[in-house]
C-alpha positions, 0 to 999 in steps of 0.5 A: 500500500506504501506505493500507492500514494492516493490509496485513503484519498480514494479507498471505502472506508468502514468503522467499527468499534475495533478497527477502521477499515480502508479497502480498495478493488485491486487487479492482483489475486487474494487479499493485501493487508497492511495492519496500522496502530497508531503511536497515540494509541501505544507509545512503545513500538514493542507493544505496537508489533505485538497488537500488529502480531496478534491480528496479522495470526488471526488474518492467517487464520482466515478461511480460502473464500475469504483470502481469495477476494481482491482487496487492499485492505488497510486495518487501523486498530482502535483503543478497545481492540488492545484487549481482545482474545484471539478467538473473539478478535478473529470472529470480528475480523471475518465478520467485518470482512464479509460485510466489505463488498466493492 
């Protein structure tokens, strides 16, 4: 996504009460996604990484049908995401992305 300079002038975007999401149609197969945490929210790049971890586990654990769209997908986390389980935070994940359609 860093190549694409005009990617959240021109992208859908879409907020819950865990993540934003910016997406745009891509021309490539599967799905492309960047996982964002802002430093107001973690001030310490450990904790950052490790929130970016914890989401990047569950997107693998995505089923086919859902890594095979072609999207670019920009994920911001918010405030109330740093506590999530795994299991519950995967269950928002693929919730969210089967309600994204471009």
């Amino acid at each position: 996504l860093r190549s694409k300079k005009d990617f959240f002038k021109t992208c859908k975007k879409k907020h819950s009460q865990f993540f934003s999401f910016f997406y745009k149609k891509n021309n490539q197969e599967g799905l492309k996604v960047s996982v964002i945490v802002p430093k107001k929210l973690l001030n310490l790049a450990t904790k950052r990484i490790e929130v970016k971890r914890k989401v990047n586990n569950c997107l693998g654990k995505l089923s086919l049908e859902q890594k095979n769209k072609n999207i670019d997908l920009a994920l911001v986390v918010n405030k109330k995401m740093i506590d999530l389980e795994q299991n519950r935070l995967l269950k928002i994940i693929e919730s969210s992305l089967i309600e994204i359609t471009v």
